[in-house]
C-alpha positions in Angstrom: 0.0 0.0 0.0 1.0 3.6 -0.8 -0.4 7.2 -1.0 0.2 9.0 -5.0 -0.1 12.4 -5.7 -0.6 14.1 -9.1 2.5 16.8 -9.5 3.6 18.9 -11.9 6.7 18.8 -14.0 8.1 21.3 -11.6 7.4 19.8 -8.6 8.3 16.3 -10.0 12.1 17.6 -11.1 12.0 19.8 -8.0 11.4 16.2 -5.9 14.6 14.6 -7.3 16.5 17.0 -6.7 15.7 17.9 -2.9 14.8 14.7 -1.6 18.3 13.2 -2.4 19.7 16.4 -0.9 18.0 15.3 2.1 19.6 11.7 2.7 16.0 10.3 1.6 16.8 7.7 -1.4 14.6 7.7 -4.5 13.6 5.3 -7.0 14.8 5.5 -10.7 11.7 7.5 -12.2 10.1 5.5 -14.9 6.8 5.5 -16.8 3.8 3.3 -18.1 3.6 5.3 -21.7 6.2 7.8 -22.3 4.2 10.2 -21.5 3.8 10.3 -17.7 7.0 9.9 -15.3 6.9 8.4 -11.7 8.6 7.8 -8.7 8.6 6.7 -5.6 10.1 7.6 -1.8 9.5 7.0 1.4 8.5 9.7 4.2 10.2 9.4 7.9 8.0 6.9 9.3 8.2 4.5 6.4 5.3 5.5 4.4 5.5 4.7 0.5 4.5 7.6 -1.2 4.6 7.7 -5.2 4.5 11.0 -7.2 2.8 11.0 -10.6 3.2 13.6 -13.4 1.1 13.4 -16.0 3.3 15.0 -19.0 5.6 17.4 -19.1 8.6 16.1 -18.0 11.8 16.3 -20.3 12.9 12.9 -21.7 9.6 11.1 -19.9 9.5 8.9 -23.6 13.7 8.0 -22.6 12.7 6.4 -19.3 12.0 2.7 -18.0 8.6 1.4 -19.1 6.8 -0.6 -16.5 3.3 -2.2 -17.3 -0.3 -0.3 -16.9 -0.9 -2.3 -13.9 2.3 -0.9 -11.7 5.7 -0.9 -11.5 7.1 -4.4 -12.1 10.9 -4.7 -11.9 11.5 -1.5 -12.6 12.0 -0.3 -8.8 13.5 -1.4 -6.0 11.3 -0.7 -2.9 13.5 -2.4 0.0 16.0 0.2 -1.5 14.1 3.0 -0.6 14.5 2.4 3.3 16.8 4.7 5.7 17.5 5.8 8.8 18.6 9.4 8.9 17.9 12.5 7.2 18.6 16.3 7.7 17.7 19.6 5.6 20.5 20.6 3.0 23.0 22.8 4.4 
C-alpha cells in the first residue's frame, strides 16, 4: 500500500532533486507510456509515497517502461529504506 499524488513537472524535477539532498533515497523514475513519469520515496515513518506527473517532463519517452498495472521490476522498494535525514545545508 502507498499514497500518489498528481504533481507537476516542476514539482516532479524539483522532488529529485531535494529529496536526495535530504539523505531520503529515490527510486529510478520510470513511466507506463512515455508520457507520464513516476517515482517513488518513502516519508520518515516508512510510508510509501509515489508522485505522478502526468506530461511534461523532459525525456519522460527515454525512461524505464513498466506495465499499466504498476511498476514491475522496474523499482527497488526495500532500496528505498533509511535511517537518517537532515535539511540541505
Amino acid at each position: 500500500p502507498h499514497a500518489a499524488f498528481f504533481v507537476t513537472a516542476e514539482a516532479f524535477l524539483a522532488a529529485r532533486e531535494f529529496l536526495p539532498a535530504c539523505g531520503i533515497p529515490i527510486s529510478p523514475a520510470w513511466t507506463r507510456r512515455g508520457v507520464e513519469a513516476l517515482m517513488f520515496f518513502r516519508d520518515p515513518s516508512g510510508n510509501l509515497i509515489e508522485l505522478f506527473c502526468r506530461e511534461g517532463v523532459p525525456g519522460a519517452d527515454q525512461l524505464p517502461k513498466s506495465g499499466p498495472a504498476g511498476h514491475g521490476r522496474t523499482v527497488d522498494l526495500d532500496g528505498l529504506w533509511y535511517d537518517k535525514w537532515s535539511l540541505p545545508v
